[in-house]
C-alpha positions in Angstrom: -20.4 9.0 -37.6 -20.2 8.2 -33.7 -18.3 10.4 -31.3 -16.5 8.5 -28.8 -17.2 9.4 -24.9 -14.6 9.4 -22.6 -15.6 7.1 -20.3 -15.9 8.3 -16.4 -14.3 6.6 -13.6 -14.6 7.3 -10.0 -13.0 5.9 -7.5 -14.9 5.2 -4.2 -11.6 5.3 -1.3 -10.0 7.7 1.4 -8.1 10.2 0.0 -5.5 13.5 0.8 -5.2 15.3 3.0 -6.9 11.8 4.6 -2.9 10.6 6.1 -3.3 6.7 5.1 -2.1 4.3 2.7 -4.9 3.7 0.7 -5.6 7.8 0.2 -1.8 7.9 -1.6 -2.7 5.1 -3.6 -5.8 6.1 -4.5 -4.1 9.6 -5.6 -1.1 7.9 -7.1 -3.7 6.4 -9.3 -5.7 8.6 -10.3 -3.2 11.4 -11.3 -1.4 8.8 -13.4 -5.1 7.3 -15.3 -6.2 11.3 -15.8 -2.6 11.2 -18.7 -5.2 8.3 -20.9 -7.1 9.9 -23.5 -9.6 7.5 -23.3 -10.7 8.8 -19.6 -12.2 11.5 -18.4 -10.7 12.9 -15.5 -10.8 10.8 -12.5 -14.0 11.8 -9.4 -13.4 10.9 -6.1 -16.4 9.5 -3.9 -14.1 9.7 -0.4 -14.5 8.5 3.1 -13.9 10.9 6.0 -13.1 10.3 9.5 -13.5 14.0 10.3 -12.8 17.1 7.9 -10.9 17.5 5.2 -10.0 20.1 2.4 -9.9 18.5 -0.3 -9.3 19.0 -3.7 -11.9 19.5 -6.8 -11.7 15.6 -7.7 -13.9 15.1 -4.6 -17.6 15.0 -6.2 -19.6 13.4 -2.9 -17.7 13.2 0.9 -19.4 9.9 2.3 -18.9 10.0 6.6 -17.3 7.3 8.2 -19.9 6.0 10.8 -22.4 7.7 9.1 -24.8 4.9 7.4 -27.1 7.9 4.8 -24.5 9.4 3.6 -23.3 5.8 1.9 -26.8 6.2 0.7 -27.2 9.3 -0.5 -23.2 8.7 -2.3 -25.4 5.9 -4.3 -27.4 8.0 -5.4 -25.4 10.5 -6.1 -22.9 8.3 -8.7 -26.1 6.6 -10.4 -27.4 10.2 -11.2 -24.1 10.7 -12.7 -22.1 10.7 -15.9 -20.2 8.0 -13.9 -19.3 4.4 -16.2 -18.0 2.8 -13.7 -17.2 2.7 -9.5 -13.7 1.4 -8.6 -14.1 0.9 -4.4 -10.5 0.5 -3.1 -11.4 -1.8 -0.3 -10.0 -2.5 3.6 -12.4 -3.1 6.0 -11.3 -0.6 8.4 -12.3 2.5 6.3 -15.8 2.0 6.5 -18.3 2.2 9.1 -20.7 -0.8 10.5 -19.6 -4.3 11.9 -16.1 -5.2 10.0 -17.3 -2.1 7.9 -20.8 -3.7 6.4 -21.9 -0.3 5.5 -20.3 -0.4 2.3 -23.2 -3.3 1.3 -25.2 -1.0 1.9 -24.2 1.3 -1.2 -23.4 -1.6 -3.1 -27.0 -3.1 -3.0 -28.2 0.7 -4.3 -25.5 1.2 -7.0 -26.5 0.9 -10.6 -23.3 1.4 -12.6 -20.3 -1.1 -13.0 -18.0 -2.1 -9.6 -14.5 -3.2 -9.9 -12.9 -4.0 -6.4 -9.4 -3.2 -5.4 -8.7 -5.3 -2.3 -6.0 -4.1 -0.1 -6.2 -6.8 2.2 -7.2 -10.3 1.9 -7.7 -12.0 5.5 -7.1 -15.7 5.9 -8.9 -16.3 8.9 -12.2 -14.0 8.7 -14.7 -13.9 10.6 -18.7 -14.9 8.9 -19.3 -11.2 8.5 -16.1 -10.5 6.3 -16.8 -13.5 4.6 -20.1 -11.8 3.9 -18.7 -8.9 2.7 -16.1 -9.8 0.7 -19.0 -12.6 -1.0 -20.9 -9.4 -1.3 -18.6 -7.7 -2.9 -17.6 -10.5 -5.1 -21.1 -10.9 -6.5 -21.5 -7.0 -7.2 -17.8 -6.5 -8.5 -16.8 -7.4 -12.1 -14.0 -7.9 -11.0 -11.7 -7.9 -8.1 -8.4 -6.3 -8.3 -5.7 -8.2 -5.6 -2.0 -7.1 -5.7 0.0 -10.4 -5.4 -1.2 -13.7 -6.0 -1.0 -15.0 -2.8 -4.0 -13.0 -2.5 -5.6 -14.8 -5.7 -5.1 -18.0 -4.1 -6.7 -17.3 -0.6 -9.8 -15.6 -2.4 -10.3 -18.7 -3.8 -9.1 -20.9 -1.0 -10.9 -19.2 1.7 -13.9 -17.5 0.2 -14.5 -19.8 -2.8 -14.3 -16.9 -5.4 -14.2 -18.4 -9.0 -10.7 -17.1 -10.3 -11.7 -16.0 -13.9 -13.2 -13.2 -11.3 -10.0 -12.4 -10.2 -7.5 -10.0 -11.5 -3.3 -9.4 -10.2 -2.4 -5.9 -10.8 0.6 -5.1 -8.7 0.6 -2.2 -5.9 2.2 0.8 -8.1 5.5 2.6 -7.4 6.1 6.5 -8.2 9.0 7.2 -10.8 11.0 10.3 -9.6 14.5 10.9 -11.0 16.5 10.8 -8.1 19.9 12.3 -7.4 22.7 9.6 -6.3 22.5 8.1 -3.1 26.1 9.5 -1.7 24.5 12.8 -3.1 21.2 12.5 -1.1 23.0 11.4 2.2 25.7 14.5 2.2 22.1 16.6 1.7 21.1 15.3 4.4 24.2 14.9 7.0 24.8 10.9 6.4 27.9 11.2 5.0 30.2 7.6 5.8 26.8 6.0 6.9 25.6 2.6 5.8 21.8 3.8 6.0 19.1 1.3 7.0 15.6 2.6 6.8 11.8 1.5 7.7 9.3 3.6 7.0 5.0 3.3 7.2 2.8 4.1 9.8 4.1 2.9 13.2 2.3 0.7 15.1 3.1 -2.2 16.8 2.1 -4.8 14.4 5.3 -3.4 12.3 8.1 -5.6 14.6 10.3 -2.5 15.3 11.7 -3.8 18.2 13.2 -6.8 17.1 15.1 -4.3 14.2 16.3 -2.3 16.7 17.7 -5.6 19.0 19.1 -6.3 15.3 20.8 -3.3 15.4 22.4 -4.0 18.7 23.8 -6.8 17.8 26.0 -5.5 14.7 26.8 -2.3 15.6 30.2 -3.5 17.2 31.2 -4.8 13.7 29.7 -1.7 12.0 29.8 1.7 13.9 28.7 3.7 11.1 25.2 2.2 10.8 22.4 4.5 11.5 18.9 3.3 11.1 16.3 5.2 10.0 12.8 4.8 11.5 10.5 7.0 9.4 6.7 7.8 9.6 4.8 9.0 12.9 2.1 6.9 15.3 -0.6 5.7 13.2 -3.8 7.8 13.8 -5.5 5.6 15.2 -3.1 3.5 17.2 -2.6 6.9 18.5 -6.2 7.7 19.2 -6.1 4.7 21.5 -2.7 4.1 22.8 -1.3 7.8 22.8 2.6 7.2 21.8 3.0 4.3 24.1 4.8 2.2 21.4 6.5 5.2 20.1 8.2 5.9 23.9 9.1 1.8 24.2 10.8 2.1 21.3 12.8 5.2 22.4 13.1 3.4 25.8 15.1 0.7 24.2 17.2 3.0 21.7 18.2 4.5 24.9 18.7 1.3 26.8 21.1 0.0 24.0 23.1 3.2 23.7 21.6 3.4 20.4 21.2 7.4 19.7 23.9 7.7 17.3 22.8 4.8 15.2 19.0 5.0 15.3 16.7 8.1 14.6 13.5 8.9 14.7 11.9 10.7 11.8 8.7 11.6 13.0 6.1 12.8 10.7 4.2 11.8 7.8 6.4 12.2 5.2 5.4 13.4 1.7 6.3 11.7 -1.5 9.0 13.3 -2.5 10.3 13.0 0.9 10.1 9.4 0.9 11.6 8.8 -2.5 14.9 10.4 -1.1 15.1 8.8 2.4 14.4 5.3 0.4 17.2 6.4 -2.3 20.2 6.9 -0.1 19.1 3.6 2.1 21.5 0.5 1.6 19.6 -1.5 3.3 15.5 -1.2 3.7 13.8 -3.5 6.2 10.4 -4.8 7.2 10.5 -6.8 10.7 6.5 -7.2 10.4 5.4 -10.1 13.2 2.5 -11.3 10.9 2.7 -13.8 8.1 -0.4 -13.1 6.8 0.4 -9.4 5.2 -1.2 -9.9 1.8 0.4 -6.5 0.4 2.4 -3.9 1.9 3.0 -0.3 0.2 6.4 0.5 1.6 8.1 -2.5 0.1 6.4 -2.3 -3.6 8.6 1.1 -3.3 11.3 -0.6 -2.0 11.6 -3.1 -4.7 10.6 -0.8 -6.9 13.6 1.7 -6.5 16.0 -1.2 -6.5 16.9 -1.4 -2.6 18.7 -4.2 -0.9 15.7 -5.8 1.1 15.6 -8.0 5.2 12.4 -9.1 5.7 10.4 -11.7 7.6 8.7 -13.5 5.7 5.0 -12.1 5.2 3.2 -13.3 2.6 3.7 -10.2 0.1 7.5 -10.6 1.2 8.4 -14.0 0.3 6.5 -13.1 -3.6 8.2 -10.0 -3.7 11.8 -11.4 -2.5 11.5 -14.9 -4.5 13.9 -15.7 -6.9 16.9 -14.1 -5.2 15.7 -10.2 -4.7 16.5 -10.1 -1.1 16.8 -11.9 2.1 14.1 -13.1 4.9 15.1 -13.5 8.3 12.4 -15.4 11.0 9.5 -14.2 12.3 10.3 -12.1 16.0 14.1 -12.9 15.9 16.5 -10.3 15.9 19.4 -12.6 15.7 17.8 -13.6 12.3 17.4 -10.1 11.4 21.0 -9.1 12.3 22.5 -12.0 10.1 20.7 -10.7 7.6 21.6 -7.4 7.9 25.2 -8.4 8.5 25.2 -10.3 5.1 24.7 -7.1 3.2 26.6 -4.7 4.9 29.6 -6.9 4.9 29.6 -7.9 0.8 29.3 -5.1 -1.8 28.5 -7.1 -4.3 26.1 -8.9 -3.2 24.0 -5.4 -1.7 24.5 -4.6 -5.8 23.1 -7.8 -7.0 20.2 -7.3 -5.0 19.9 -4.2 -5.9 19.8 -4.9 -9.9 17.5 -7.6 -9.0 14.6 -5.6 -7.5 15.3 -3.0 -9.5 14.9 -5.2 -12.7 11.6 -6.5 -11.3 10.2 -3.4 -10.1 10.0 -1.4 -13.6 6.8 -3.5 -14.3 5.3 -1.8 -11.0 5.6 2.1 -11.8 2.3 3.6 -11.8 2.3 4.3 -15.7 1.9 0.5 -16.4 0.1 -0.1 -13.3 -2.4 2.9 -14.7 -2.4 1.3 -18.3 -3.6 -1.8 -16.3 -6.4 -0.6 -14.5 -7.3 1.5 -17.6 -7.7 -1.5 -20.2 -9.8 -3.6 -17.4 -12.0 -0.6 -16.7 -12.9 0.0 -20.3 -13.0 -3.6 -21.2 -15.6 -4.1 -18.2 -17.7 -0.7 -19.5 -18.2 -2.4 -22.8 -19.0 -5.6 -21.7 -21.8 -4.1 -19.5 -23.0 -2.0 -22.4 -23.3 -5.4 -24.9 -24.8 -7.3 -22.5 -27.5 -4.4 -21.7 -28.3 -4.0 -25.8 -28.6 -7.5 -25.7 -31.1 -8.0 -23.0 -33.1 -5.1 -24.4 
C-alpha cells in the first residue's frame, strides 16, 4: 500500500521582520496553507536587504545585491525535499537591472515554479519584458490578483492565458469588537473616522486627501482622518521624511490638527484590523492608474468599509458593481464630494458597507490558502506524470 507524502512548498519572497507588503503576505500565506493536511509545513527561501531574525521557516537567506547567494539558494532548494518553489514576485526585491538576478536562480532550479506577481507593469521596459517572459517560460503558472492584471499579461507581454491564474490578494479574519467600541478604546468618541493606511510615499496622493479634507470640514467638524503607516524604507533612505514634513506643512497650513493625525509606525496586524474597524470611511487618493493590486484595499473591502478612491486599476475591479465610490485622479474637489456623499447619508455608508463586505468573504486567507493549495498540488502531480512518462 502507498503512503502518501506531504508535499513541500517553499516560498521564495521577503519576509518578517522584513517591514513590506509582500513579507505579510508571504506570512499571511503561509501560516494559513501550514492548517492543510496535505502540506508539509511551509520553508521560506527569503530576500534580505540587511539582517534579520527570523523565524525557523527560514531554510536559506538569499542577499539582496548579492548575485551567489541566488546561486547557491538554487542549489540549496534542488538538494531538498522541496516539490515545488512559489517566488512571490516585484521587481524591486531583487538585486540586478529591474532585478534580473532572480533569472539567474531560475535558469539553475530543478523543481516546479509557480509565480505570484505583485505587480504587472503596462509600460515596461525590454528588460522586464525579459523577465517577466523568463518567468513565464519557467513558471507553471503565474498567479495575478485581479484580472486586470490577466488581461495586460496577455496584452502587453503575449503570455498565453491558459498560463494564467486569478487568485485574489487575501484578507485576515479577526473577530473584531464594534466600531463605536474600538473608537471609545481609542479616544474617537463622536468622530466620523476616515483612515489611509500603507507605506507612505509620495506615489500614495495624500495631499490631495488632506485638501479633501479641507474642504468639508466646515460641514463636518467631527471628522478626523487617520493617516497610518510610517515613511517607506526606502523612500526614506533617499528622501529622509521630506514628504512626511510637506504633509505636516499643509495639516498645519489648513488648521487641520484636530481633524488629521499622524500614526506613525508600522503597525502590526492586529493593529491594523482595529484602526480599519472603527473607520467609516477608508480612502486611497493614489495618483497612478496603473496600480494592478493594492494590499490595504483587499482589507478594506474585505472588512466591509465604505470605500473613495481614484480610480487605479485594482480600484475600479474592486469598487465595480456599486461597492464604493471613485473620485478623479489628483482632484481633491472630487475626493471631497465623495467623501461628502458618505458622511452625509447613513444609508448609503451601510449599503456600501454590506456590499464589500458581501464580496470580500471570498478573499479571507482560508479560501485564498485552499486556492493556492489545490493549484500547487495539482501542478506537483502534473510534473510527476509527465516525468514517468518521459522516462
Amino acid at each position: 500500500m502507498a503512503i502518501y507524502r506531504k508535499r513541500q512548498i517553499a516560498f521564495l519572497s521577503t519576509y518578517p521582520p522584513r517591514e513590506c507588503g509582500l513579507a505579510t503576505f508571504t506570512q499571511d500565506l503561509t501560516n494559513e496553507l501550514d492548517k492543510i493536511k496535505l502540506l508539509s509545513e511551509s520553508k521560506i527561501v527569503s530576500i534580505s536587504s540587511g539582517e534579520h531574525d527570523y523565524d525557523k521557516k527560514v531554510i536559506f537567506d538569499i542577499k539582496q545585491d548579492d548575485l551567489d547567494t541566488y546561486l547557491a539558494a538554487a542549489k540549496k532548494i534542488n538538494q531538498s525535499k522541496i516539490d515545488l518553489l512559489c517566488i512571490q514576485h516585484e521587481y524591486g526585491i531583487f538585486g540586478g537591472y529591474c532585478g534580473d538576478y532572480l533569472v539567474d536562480l531560475l535558469e539553475k532550479i530543478d523543481v516546479p515554479v509557480i509565480t505570484t506577481l505583485h505587480t504587472v507593469l503596462p509600460n515596461p521596459n525590454s528588460r522586464q519584458v525579459f523577465i517577466m517572459n523568463k518567468l513565464s517560460e519557467k513558471s507553471a503558472k503565474l498567479v495575478t490578483m485581479a484580472k486586470n492584471s490577466m488581461n495586460t499579461l496577455m496584452r502587453t507581454y503575449s503570455i498565453d492565458s491558459k498560463k494564467i491564474l486569478v487568485i485574489p490578494h487575501g484578507v485576515p479574519f479577526k473577530i473584531l469588537p464594534t466600531r463605536e467600541k474600538l473608537k471609545a478604546k481609542h479616544g474617537y468618541e463622536c468622530k466620523k473616522i476616515i483612515s489611509t493606511f500603507g507605506l507612505i510615499s509620495p506615489g500614495k496622493g495624500l495631499e490631495y486627501g488632506i485638501e479633501a479634507i479641507s474642504k468639508i470640514v466646515k460641514e463636518n467638524k467631527n471628522i478626523l482622518y487617520l493617516i497610518l503607516g510610517q515613511t517607506h524604507p526606502v523612500v526614506k533612505r533617499q528622501f529622509g521624511e521630506v514628504y512626511r514634513e510637506s504633509l505636516q506643512s499643509m495639516v498645519d497650513k489648513f488648521g487641520l490638527s484636530d481633524n488629521i493625525k499622524f500614526i506613525d509606525k508600522y503597525l502590526q496586524k492586529d493593529e491594523l484590523l482595529e484602526y480599519l474597524k472603527l473607520s467609516d470611511v477608508y480612502m486611497t487618493p493614489y495618483l497612478g492608474k496603473d496600480q494592478a493590486v493594492s494590499g490595504t484595499l483587499a482589507y478594506a473591502v474585505g472588512y466591509g468599509k465604505a470605500i473613495v478612491s481614484t480610480p487605479y486599476n485594482y480600484a475600479v475591479e474592486m469598487l465595480e458593481n456599486g461597492r464604493g465610490l471613485l473620485a478623479s485622479f489628483k482632484n481633491s474637489n472630487s475626493l471631497a464630494e465623495c467623501l461628502g456623499k458618505i458622511l452625509s447619508d447613513p444609508a448609503l455608508q451601510k449599503e456600501f458597507e454590506s456590499e464589500t463586505k458581501a464580496y470580500g468573504k471570498s478573499m479571507m486567507w482560508k479560501n485564498v490558502a485552499s486556492n493556492y493549495a489545490k493549484t500547487f498540488i495539482d501542478v506537483i502531480e502534473n510534473c510527476n506524470i509527465f516525468e514517468m512518462e518521459a522516462k
